[in-house]
KEPATOR-656029 format. One record per residue: residue in one letter; x negated, y, z of N, C-alpha, C in turn. Coordinates in steps of 0.05 Angstrom, whole numbers, padded with zeros to 5 digits, always signed. Each point is the difference from the previous one (the first is absolute). Last residue first. Layout:
N
AXYZXYZXYZ
...
// end
This chain:
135
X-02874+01570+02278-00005-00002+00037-00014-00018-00007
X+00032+00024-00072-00010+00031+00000-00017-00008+00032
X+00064-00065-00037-00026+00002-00026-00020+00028+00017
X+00091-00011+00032-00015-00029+00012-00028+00003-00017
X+00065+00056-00029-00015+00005+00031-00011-00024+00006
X+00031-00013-00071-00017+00029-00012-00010+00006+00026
X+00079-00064-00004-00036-00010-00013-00020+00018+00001
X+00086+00039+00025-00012-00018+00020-00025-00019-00003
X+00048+00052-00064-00014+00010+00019-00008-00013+00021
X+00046-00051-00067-00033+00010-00013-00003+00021+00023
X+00083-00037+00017-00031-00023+00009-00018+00010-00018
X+00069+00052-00007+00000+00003+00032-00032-00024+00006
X+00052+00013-00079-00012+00018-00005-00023+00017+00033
X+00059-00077-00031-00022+00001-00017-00024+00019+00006
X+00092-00001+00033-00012-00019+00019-00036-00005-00019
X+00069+00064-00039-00005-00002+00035-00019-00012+00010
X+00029-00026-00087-00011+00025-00003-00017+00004+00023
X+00080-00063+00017-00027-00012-00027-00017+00028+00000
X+00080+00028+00034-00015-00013+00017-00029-00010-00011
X+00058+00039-00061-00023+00024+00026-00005-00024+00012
X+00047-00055-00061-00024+00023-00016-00015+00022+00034
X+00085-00037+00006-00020-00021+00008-00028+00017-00010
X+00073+00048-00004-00007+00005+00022-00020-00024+00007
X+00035+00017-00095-00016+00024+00018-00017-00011+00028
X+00073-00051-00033-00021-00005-00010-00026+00023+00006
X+00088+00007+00037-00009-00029+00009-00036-00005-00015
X+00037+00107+00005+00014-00024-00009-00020-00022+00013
X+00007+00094+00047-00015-00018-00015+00016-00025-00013
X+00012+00072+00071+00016-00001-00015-00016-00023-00027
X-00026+00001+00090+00026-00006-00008+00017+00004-00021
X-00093+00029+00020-00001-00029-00004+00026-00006+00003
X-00027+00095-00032+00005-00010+00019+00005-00035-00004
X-00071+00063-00048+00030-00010-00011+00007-00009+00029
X-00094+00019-00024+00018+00017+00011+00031+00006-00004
X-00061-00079-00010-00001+00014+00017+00012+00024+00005
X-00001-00041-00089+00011-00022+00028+00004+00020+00029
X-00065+00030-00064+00032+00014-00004+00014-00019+00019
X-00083-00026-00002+00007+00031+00010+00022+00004+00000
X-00025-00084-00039+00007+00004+00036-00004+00025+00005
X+00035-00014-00101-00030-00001+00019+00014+00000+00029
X+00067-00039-00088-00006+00034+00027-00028-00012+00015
X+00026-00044-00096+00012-00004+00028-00017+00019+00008
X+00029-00017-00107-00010+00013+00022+00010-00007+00035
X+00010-00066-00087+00019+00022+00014-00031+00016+00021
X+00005-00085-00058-00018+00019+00001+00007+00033+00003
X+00054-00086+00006-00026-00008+00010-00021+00029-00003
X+00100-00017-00023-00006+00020+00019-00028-00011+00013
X+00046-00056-00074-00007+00031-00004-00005+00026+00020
X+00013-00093+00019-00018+00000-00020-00001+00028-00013
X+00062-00029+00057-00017+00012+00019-00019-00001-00026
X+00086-00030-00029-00012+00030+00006-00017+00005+00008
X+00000-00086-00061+00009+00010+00016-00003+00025+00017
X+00004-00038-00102-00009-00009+00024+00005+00018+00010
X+00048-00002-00081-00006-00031+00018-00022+00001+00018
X+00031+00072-00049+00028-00012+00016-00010-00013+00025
X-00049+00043-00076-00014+00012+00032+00027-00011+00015
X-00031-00063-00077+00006+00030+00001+00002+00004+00017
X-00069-00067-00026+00025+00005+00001+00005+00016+00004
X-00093-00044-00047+00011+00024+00014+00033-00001+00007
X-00064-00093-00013+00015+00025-00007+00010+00020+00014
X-00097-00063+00008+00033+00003+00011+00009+00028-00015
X-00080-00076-00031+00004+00036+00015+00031+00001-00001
X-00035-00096+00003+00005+00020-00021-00003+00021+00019
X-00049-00103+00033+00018+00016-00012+00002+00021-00017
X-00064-00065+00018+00023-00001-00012+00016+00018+00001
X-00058+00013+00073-00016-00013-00021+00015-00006-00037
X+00032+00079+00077+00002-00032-00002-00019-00011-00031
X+00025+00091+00039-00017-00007+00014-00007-00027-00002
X+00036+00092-00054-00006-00031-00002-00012-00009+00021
X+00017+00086-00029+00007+00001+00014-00008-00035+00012
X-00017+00052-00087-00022-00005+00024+00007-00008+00030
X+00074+00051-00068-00029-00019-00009-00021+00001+00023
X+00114+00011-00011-00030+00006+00029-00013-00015-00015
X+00078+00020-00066-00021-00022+00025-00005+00014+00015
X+00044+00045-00073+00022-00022+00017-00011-00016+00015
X-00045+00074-00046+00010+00014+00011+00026-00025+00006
X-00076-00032-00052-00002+00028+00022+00019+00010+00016
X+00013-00046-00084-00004-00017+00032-00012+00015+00018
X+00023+00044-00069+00023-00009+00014-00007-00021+00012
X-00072+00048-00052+00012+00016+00030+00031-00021+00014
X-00086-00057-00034+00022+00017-00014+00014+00025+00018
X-00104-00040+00011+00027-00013+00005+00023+00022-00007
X-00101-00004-00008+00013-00027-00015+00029+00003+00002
X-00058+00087+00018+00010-00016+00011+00008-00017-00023
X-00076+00060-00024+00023+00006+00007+00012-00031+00010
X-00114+00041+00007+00030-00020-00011+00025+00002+00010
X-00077+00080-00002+00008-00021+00012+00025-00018-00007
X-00092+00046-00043+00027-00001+00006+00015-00020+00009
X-00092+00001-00043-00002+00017+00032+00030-00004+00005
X-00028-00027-00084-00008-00025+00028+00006+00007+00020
X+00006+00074-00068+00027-00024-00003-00006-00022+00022
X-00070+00078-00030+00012-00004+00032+00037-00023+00004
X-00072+00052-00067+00029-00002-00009+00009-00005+00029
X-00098-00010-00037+00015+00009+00009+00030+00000+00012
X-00065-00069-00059-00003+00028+00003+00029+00021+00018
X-00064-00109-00014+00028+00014-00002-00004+00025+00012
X-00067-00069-00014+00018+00007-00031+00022+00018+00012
X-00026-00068+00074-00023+00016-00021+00019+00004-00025
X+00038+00003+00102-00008-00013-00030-00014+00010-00014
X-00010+00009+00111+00011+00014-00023-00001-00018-00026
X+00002-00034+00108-00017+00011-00027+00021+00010-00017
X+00040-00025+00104-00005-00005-00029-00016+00019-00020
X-00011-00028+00114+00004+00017-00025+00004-00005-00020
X+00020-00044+00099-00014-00004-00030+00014+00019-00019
X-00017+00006+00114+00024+00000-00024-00019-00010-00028
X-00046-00019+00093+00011+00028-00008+00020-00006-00025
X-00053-00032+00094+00022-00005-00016+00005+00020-00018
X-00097-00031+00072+00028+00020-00008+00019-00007-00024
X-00085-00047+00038+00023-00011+00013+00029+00026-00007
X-00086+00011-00022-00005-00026-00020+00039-00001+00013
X-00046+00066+00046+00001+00015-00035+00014-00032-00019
X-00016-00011+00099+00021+00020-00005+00001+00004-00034
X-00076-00054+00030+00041-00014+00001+00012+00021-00002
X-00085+00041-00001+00015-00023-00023+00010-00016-00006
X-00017+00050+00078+00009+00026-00023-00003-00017-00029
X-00026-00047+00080+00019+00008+00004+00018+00020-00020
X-00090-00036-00004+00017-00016-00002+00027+00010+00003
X-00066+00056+00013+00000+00005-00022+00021-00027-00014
X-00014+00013+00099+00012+00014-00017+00002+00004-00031
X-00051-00064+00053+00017+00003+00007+00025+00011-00014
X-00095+00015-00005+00011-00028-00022+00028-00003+00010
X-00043+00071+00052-00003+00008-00027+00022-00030-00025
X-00021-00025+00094+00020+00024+00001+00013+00014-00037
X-00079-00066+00016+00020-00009+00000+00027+00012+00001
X-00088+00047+00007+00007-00007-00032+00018-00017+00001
X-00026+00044+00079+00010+00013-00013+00006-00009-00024
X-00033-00057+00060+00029+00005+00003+00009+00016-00011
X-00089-00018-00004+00019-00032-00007+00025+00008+00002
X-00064+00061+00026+00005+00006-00028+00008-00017-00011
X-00010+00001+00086+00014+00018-00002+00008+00005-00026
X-00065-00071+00027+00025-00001+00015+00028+00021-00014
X-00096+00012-00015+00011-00024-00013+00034+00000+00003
X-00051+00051+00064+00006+00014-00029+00007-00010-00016
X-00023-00029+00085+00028+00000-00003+00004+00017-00028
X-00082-00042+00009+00022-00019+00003+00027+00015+00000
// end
């Protein structure tokens, strides 16, 4: 009886898995390959990659792709007049909280000095997470 028993569960276990590894194999996603043409020799021309639809001078007076509106157009490029300064100091280097640190905090500009705090205080609740993680 319990041999029955034992060999009821090893072949459900067995049926189990073999289910399992054929949702996985049935349930995987894979890309669709394109076949080769028949008749065609070499040369690799199918292989190359398509040159852009779009002219260089619209190229270079849109934002293509910029579009977020169903209807709408890709917005024109303007000249560096018409927008505004902070737009060009977005990808300015800012000082690590090391350096912060060894700079005296008075002499620090306004923006600097929010930056250490921000930094500071970031840098004060991951040790404190870290001790609280360790106890």
């Amino acid at each position: 009886m319990g041999k029955d028993l034992t060999m009821n569960c090893i072949k459900s276990v067995r049926s189990t898995i073999i289910t399992k590894e054929a949702v996985r194999l049935v349930g995987c996603r894979t890309f669709a390959v394109g076949g080769k043409k028949k008749g065609s020799k070499g040369g690799g021309a199918g292989d190359a990659p398509k040159g852009s639809t779009l002219s260089k001078e619209l190229k270079s007076t849109t934002t293509v792709g910029a579009n977020i509106l169903k209807d709408g157009t890709d917005p024109k490029v303007l000249p560096d007049t018409e927008y505004p300064d902070w737009l060009w100091h977005l990808l300015d280097k800012h000082p690590a909280l090391s350096e912060l640190r060894r700079k005296t905090v008075e002499s620090l500009p306004y923006e600097d000095l929010k930056r250490f705090v921000k930094l500071d205080n970031r840098a004060r609740i991951k040790e404190n997470n870290s001790l609280k993680a360790k106890n």
